[in-house]
C-alpha positions, 0 to 999 in steps of 0.5 A: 012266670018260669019262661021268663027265668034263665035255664039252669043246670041241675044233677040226677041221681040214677042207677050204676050203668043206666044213665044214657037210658035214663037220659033217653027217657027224660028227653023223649019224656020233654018232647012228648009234654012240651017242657021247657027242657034245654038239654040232656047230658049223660057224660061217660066219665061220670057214672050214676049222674045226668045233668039237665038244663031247665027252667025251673027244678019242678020242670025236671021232677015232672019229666022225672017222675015214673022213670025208674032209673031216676032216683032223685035230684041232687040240691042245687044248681050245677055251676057249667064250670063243673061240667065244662070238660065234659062237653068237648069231646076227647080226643080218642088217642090221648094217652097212646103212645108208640109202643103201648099194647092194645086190642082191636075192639071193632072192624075185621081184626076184632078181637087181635092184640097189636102194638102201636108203631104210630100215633096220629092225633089229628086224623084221630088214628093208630097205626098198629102191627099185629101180633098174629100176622105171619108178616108184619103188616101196619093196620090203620084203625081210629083210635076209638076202635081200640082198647090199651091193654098194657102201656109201653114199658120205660126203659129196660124192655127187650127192644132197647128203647 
């Protein structure tokens, strides 16, 4: 009897760069056969693996089975402490700091290269002045339409920091 078993965590194998389609397949792929799938997972930091928490290892090799991005399942069950960091979302401006260069990957500035003048981490915002702009103008964007291009230099940069 498989709906009395607790659900358990398990990996799959998948292709480089095809987890979230992989993902995608498998879920709508329970939904359409009813099985007893609990959730999906395809975290970013980890590239060619999804985690699947199921009743029961066979439950996932039927919603496996003919996905071809699938590759195989890994043996055993995953323990959640291993995937727990992966389930609370990061903050989008860890690890930027005043100073730093990035370039504005979304929004009416795409594609401009700025430096951060300030980092508010509970808005989930940066705001950055523009290299380009004739004046210098703050642009508040989030933090997630960004990416750091080079981190701010420790002491002897020509700004005297």
């Amino acid at each position: 009897m498989e709906e009395t078993q607790k659900p358990a965590i398990f990996a799959i194998r998948t292709t480089i760069g095809q987890e979230r389609n992989t993902a995608d397949m498998i879920a709508s792929r329970a939904k359409n056969f009813k099985l007893p799938i609990k959730a999906v997972l395809a975290p970013t930091g980890i590239r060619g693996y999804i985690f699947v928490e199921a009743v029961g290892k066979t439950t996932i090799e039927r919603a496996r089975m003919g996905i071809k991005h699938g590759k195989g399942m890994v043996a055993g069950e995953v323990p959640i402490t291993q995937i727990e960091q992966f389930l609370v979302p990061k903050a989008a401006v860890v690890g930027m700091e005043i100073g730093d260069i990035v370039e504005l990957i979304s929004g009416p500035f795409r594609g401009e290269r700025a430096r951060i003048i300030r980092v508010d981490e509970s808005k989930e915002e940066i705001t950055v002045e523009l290299f380009e702009a004739t004046v210098p103008i703050p642009v508040t964007v989030r933090g997630d339409s960004v990416r750091i291009l080079q981190k701010k230099e420790k002491e002897g940069e020509g700004e005297g920091k």
